[in-house]
C-alpha positions as CSV (number, residue, x, y, z in Angstrom):
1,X,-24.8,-65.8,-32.7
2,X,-26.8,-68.2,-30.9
3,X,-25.3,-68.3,-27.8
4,X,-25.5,-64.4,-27.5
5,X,-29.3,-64.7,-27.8
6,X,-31.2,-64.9,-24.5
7,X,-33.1,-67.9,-23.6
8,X,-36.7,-67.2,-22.8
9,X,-38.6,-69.4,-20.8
10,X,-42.7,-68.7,-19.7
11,X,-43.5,-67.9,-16.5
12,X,-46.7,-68.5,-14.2
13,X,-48.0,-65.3,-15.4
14,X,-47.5,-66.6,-19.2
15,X,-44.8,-63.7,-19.7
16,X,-41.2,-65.0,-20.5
17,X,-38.2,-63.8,-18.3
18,X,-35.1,-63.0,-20.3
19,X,-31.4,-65.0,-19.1
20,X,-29.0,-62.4,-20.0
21,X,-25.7,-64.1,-21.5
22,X,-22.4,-63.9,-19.0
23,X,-19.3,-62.7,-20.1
24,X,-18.2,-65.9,-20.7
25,X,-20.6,-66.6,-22.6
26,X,-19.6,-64.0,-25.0
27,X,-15.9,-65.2,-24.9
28,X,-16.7,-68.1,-26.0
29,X,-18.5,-67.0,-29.0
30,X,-15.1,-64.1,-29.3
31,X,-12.8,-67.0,-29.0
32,X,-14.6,-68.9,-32.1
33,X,-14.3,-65.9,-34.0
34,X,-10.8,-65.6,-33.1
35,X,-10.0,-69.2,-34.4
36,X,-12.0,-68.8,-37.6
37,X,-9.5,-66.0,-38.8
38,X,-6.3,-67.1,-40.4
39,X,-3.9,-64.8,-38.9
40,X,-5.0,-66.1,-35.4
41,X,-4.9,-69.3,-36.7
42,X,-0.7,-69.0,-37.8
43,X,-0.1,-67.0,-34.9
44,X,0.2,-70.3,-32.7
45,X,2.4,-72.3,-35.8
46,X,4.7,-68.9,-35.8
47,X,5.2,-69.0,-32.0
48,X,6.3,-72.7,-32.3
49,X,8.5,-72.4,-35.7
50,X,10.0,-69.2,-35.1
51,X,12.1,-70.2,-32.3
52,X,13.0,-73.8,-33.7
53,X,14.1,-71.8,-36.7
54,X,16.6,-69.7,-35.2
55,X,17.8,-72.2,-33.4
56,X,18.5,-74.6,-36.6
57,X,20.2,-71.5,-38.0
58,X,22.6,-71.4,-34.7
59,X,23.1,-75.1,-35.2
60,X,24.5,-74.5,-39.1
61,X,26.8,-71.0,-38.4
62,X,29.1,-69.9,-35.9
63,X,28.3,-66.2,-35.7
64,X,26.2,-65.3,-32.8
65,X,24.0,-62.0,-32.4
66,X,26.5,-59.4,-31.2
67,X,24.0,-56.8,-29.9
68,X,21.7,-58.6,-28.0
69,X,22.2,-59.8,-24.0
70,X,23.4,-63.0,-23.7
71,X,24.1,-63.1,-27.6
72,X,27.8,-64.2,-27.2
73,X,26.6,-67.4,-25.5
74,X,24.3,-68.9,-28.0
75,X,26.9,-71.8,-28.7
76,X,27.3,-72.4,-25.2
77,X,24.1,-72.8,-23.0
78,X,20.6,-72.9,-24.6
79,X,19.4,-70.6,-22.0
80,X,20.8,-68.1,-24.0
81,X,18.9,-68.4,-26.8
82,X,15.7,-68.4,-25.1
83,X,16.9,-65.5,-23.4
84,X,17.8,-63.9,-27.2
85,X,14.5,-64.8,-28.4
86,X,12.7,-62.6,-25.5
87,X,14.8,-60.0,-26.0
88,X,13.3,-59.7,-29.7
89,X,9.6,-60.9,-28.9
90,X,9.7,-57.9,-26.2
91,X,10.8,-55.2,-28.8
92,X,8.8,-56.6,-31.9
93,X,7.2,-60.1,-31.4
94,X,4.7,-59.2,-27.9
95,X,3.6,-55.8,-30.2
96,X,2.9,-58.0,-33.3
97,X,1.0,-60.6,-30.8
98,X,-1.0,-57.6,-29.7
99,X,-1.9,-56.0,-32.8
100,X,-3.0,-59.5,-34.4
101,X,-5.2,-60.4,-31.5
102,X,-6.8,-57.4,-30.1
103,X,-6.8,-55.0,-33.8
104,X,-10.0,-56.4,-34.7
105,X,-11.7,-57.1,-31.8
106,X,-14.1,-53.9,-31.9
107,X,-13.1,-52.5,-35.3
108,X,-14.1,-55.8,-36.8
109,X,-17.6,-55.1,-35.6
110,X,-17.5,-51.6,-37.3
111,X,-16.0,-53.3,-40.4
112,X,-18.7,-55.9,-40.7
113,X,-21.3,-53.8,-39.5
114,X,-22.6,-56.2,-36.4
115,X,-22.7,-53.8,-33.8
116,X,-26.6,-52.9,-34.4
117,X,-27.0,-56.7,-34.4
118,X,-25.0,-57.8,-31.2
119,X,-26.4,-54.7,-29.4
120,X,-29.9,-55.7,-30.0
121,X,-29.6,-59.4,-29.1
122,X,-29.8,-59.4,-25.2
123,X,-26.2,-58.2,-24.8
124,X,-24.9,-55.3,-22.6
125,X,-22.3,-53.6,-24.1
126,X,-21.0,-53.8,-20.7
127,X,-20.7,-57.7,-21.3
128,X,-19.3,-57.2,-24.7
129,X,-16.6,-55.1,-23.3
130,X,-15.9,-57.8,-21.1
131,X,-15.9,-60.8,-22.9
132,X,-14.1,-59.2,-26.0
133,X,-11.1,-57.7,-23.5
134,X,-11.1,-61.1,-21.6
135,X,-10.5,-62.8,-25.0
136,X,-7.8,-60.9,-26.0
137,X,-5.8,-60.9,-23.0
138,X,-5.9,-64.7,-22.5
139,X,-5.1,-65.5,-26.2
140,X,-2.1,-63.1,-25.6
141,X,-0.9,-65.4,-22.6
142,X,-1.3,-68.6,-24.3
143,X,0.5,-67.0,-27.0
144,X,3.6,-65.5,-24.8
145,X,3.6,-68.4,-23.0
146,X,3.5,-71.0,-25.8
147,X,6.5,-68.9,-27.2
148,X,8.3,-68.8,-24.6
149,X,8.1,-72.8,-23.7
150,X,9.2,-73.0,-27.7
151,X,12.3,-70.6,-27.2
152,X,13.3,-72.7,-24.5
153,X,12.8,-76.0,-25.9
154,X,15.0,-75.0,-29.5
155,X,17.6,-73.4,-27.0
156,X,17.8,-77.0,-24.8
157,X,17.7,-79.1,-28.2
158,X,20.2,-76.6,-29.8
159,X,23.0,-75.4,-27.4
160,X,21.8,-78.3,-24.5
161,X,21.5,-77.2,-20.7
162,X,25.0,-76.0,-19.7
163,X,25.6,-73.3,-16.9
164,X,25.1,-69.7,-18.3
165,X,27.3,-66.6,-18.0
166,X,25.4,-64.1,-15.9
167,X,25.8,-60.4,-16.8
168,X,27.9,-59.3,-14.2
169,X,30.1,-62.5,-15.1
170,X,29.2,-65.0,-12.8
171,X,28.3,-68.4,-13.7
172,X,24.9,-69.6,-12.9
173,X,24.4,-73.1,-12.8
174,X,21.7,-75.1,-14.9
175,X,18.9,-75.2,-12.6
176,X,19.2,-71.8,-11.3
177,X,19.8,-70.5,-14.7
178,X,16.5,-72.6,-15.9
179,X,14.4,-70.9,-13.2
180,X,15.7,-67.3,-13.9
181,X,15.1,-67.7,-17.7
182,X,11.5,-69.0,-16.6
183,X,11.4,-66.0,-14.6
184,X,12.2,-63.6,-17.0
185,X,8.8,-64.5,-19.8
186,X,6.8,-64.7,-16.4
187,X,7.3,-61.1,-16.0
188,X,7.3,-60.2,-19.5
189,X,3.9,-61.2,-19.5
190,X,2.3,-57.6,-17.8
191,X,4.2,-55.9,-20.7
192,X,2.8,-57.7,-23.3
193,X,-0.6,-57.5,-21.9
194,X,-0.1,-53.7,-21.9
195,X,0.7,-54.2,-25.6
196,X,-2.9,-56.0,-25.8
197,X,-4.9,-53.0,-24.1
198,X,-3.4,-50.6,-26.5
199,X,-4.1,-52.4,-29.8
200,X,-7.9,-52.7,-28.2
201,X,-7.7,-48.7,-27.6
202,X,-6.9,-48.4,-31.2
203,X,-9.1,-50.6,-32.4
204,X,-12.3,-49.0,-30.2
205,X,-11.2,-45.1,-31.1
206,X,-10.2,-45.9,-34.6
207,X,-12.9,-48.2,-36.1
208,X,-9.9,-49.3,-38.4
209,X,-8.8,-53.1,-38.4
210,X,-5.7,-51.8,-39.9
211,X,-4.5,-49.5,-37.5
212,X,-5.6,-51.9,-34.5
213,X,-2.9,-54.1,-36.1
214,X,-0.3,-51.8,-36.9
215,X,-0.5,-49.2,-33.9
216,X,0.6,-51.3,-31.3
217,X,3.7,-52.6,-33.8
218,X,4.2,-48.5,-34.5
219,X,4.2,-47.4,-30.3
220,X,6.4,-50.4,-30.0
221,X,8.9,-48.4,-32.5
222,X,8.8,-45.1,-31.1
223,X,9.0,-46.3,-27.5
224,X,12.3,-47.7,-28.7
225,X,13.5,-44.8,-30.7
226,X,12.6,-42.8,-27.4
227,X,15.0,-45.0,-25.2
228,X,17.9,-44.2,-27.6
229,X,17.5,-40.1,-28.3
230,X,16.2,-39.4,-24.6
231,X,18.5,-39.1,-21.7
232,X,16.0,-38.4,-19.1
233,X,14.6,-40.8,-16.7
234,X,11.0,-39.5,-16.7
235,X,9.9,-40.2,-20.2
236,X,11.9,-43.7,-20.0
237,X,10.3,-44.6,-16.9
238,X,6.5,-44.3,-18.5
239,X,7.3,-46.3,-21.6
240,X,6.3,-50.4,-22.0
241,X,9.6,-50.7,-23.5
242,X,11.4,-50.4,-20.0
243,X,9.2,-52.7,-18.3
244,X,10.0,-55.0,-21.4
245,X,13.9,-54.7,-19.9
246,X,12.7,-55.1,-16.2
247,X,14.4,-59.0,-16.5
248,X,18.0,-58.1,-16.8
249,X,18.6,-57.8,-13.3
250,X,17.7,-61.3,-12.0
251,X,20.6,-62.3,-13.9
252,X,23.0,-59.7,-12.2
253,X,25.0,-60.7,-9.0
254,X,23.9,-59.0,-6.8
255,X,20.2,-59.3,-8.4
256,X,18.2,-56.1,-8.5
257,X,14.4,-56.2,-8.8
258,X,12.9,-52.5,-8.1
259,X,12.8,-52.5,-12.3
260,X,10.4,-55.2,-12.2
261,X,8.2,-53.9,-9.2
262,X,8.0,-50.4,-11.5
263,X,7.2,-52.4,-14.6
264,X,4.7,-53.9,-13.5
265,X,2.7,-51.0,-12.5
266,X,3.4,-48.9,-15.2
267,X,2.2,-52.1,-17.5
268,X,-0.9,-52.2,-15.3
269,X,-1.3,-48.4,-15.8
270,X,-1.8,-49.4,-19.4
271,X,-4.1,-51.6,-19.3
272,X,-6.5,-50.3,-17.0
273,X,-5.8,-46.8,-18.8
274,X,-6.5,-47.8,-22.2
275,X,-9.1,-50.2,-21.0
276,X,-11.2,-46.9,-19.2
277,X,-11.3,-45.0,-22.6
278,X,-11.8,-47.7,-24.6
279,X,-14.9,-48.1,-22.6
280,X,-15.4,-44.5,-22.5
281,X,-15.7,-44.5,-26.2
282,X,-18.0,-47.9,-26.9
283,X,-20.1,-46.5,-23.8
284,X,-21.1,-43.3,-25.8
285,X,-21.2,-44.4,-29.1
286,X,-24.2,-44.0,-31.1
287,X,-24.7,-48.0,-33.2
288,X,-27.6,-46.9,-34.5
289,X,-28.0,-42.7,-35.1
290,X,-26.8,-41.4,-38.4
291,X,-22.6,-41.1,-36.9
292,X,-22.8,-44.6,-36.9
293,X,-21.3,-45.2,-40.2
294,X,-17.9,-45.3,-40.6
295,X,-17.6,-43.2,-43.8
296,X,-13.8,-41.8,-45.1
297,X,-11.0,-41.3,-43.3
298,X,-11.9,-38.2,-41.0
299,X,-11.7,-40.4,-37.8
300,X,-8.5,-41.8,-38.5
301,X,-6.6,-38.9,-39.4
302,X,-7.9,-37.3,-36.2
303,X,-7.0,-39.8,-34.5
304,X,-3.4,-39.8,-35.9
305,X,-2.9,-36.1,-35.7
306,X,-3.2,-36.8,-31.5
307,X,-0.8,-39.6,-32.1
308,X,1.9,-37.3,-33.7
309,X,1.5,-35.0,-30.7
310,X,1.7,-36.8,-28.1
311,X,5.1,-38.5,-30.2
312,X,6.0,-34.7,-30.4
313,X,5.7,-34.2,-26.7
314,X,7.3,-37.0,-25.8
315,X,10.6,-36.2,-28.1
316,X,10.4,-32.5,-26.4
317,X,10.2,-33.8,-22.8
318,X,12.5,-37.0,-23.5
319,X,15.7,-34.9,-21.7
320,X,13.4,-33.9,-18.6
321,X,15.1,-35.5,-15.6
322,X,18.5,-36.2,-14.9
323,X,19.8,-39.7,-15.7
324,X,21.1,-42.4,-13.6
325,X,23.7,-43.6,-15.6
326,X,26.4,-42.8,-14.2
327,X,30.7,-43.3,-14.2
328,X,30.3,-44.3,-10.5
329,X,27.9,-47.5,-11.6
330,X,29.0,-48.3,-14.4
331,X,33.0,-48.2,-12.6
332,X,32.0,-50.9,-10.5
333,X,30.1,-53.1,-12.8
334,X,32.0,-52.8,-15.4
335,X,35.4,-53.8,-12.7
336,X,33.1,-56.9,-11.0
337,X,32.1,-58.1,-14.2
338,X,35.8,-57.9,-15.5
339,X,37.4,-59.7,-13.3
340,X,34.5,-62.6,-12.8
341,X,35.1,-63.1,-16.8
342,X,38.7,-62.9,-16.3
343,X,38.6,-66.3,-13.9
344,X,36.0,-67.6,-16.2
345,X,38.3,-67.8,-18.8
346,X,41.6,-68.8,-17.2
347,X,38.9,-72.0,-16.0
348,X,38.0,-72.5,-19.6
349,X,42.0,-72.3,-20.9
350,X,42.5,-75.3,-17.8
351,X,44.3,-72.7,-15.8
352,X,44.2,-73.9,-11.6
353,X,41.6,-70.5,-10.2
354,X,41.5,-71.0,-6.1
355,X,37.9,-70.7,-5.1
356,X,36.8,-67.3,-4.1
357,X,39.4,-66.1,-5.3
358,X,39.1,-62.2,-7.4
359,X,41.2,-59.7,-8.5
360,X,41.9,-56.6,-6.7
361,X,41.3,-54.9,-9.9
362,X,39.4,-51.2,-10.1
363,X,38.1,-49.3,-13.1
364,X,37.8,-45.7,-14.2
365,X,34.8,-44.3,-16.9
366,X,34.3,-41.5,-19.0
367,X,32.5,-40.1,-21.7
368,X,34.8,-39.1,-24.7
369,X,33.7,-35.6,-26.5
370,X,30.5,-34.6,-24.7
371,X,29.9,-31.8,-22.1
372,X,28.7,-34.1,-19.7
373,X,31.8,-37.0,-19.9
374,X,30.4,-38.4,-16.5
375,X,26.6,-39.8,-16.8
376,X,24.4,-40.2,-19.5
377,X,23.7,-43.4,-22.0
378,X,26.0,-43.7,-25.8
379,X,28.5,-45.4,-27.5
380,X,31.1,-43.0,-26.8
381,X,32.3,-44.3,-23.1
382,X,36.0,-45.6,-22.2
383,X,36.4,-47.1,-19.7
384,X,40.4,-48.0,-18.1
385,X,40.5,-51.3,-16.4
386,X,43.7,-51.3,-13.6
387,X,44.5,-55.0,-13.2
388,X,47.6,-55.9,-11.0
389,X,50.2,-57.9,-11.8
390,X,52.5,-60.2,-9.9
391,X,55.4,-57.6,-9.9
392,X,53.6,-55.0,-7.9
393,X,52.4,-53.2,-10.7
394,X,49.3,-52.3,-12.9
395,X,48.2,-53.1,-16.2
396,X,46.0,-51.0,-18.1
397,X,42.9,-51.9,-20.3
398,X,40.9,-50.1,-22.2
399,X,37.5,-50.6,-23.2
400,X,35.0,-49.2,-25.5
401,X,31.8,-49.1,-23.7
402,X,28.3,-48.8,-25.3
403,X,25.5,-47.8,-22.6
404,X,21.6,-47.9,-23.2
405,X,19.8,-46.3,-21.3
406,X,18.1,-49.2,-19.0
407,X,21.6,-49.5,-17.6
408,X,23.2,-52.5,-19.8
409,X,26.0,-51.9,-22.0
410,X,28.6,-53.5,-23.9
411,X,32.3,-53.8,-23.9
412,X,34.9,-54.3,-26.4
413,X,39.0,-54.8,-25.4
414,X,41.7,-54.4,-27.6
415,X,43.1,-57.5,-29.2
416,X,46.4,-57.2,-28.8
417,X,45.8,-57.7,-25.1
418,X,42.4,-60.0,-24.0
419,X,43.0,-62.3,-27.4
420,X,40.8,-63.1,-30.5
421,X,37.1,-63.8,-30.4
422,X,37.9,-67.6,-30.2
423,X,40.6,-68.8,-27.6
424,X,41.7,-72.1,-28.0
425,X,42.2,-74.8,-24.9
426,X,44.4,-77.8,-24.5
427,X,42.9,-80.4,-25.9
428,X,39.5,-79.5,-26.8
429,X,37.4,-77.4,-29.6
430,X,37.8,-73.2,-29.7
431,X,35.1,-71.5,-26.9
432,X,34.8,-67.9,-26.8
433,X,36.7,-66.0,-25.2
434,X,34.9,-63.8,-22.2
435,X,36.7,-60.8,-22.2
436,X,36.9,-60.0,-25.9
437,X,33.0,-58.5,-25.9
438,X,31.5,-58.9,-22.7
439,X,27.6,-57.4,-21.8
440,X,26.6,-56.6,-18.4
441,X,24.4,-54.1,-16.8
442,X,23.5,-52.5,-13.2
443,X,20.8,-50.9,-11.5
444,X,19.2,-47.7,-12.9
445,X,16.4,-45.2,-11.3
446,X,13.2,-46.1,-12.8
């Protein structure tokens, strides 16, 4: 506590002035505390292990994750697999970050019962604020970024540094596919910060270490189970769970970035949101009066009944809006992307493709048993690929089409036509074959 006590030093006059301690001055001292606990301590190990673990798994079995972007390519560029890893940190590992590194940061002072001593030692609350935020958010960087470096590095030592199948099928080579995965934990980064501002909410209103660390794991679950049952784009637009999904379309040909421009503002909406009422709160409370205690449970369950309400809301309003998934967008990904993967494979079976060359083909969408069988995210889309043939005729494909609601979606094609998972080329090991399950995705309103 020594370095949040002021220094005195006598004056001419024989009275001492007071040196009031800086913010950082007070994340120092936060940043100790942070490296004395043990779960801040394994936070760093997990980041590093985690990803090297999945990839060792990769390296032992042949399955790959079948619902993730960029899942089918695990075995064939390590990109991939960083790209795999994001996609789960953004739904569960950034909220996990968040709750372990900003739960405690002002609960833990209710929980110890410090406040009365930190308050009366020279320090503003105005510099605790400060420095305790401040901590938090840059721990949560090291931390994203140290993940992310890690994902990369297992997905490079595991699958190596081969071209990558973008998701409207167009190959990306190495260095550009390098930069884009780079890209894409750069701008996760807001997001997870938002994360971070709303575990230090919880933590300031709450007084609980425990629901510091779980709330931002709970908001991260309802934000998801919001993108599924809502087919509105206002409710979807205002979660941290879309701006999570704001790095799909850098990989997209051609690339679309209004998703990220609105994520990041809605992620800096959080954090200078929660921010202003966590301040709100530590301004007026009362460290030393007789509400000072934290006594029972009243606080928390008030604090939950507002969080069940707004949840409430937010299921009510989640169909407010009219959605831009449409048969129109996803027609023309869905035929793009189709016949990219179709000259991706004849490549990989040794096949002669002619540069530039692309089929003529055109595709037609519809919902299957819903009022509204043109627009709206589900599983229940078919979609009728029209490929020509050299006779002067079509052939017809059909595909069942999965679309979430951030505009990606995923295809699967009848065997009898496309082939088996696995395709086998002349004279070298089975690769998987491109048009069996393919992901893709296009632009959507945000």
């Amino acid at each position: 506590m020594s370095e949040l006590q002021a220094t005195a030093a006598a004056g001419p006059s024989g009275r001492y002035e007071t040196r009031w301690p800086s913010v950082w001055a007070v994340s120092r001292f936060e940043t100790a505390k942070l490296l004395a606990q043990w779960p801040t301590r394994i936070l760093p190990l997990v980041c590093v292990l985690a990803p090297l673990a999945f990839a060792a798994i990769l390296r032992i079995q042949s399955g790959v994750p079948q619902d993730t972007l960029f899942g089918s390519w695990v075995h064939t560029s390590g990109f991939a697999v960083a790209l795999v890893i994001l996609s789960f940190a953004g739904a569960w590992g950034f909220p996990v970050i968040a709750g372990v590194v900003g739960g405690d940061m002002f609960s833990g002072e209710d929980r110890l019962g410090t406040w009365k001593t930190v308050l009366t030692r020279s320090c503003t609350r105005e510099e605790i604020f400060l420095g305790k935020a401040a901590t938090a958010f840059v721990y949560t960087v090291a931390m994203v970024l140290l993940l992310g470096a890690a994902s990369i590095l297992a997905g490079v030592l595991a699958t190596g540094t081969q071209p990558l199948v973008g998701l409207t099928g167009q190959t990306l080579g190495s260095g550009h596919a390098a930069a884009l995965t780079v890209a894409s934990w750069g701008v996760s980064l807001l997001p997870a910060l938002g994360f971070t501002a709303l575990a230090l909410l919880i933590s300031a209103v709450t007084r609980s270490s425990a629901a510091g660390m779980l709330g931002p794991l709970l908001a991260a679950l309802a934000m998801q189970l919001f993108g599924l049952i809502g087919s509105g784009d206002i409710v979807r637009a205002l979660l941290l769970s879309t701006a999570l999904d704001a790095w799909n379309g850098m990989f997209a040909a051609p690339a679309y970035t209004r998703p990220i421009e609105w994520g990041a503002v809605i992620s800096l909406a959080y954090v200078l949101g929660c921010l202003v009422i966590a301040w709100l709160n530590l301004r007026q409370r009362d460290v030393a009066g007789a509400g000072s205690e934290v006594r029972g449970w009243g606080r928390q369950l008030r604090v939950l009944a507002v969080a069940v309400g707004l949840v409430a809301l937010l299921g009510v309003v989640g169909n407010l809006g009219t959605t831009s998934i449409t048969d129109g967008k996803l027609d023309r990904s869905i035929a793009l992307t189709f016949a990219n993967l179709t000259a991706l494979q004849q490549t990989d079976l040794g096949r002669h493709v002619p540069a530039g060359s692309h089929l003529d083909d055109s595709a037609i969408c519809s919902r299957q048993g819903v009022h509204h069988a043109y627009r709206g995210p589900g599983d229940n889309w078919l979609c009728t690929i029209y490929v020509p043939r050299l006779s002067n005729g079509l052939t017809q494909v059909n595909y069942d089409v999965t679309v979430k609601p951030n505009g990606c979606y995923t295809a699967e094609g009848p065997e009898t036509f496309i082939g088996p998972l696995t395709i086998h080329r002349r004279n070298g090991p089975p690769i998987v074959n491109p048009l069996f399950r393919f992901d893709g995705c296009f632009e959507v309103a945000p």
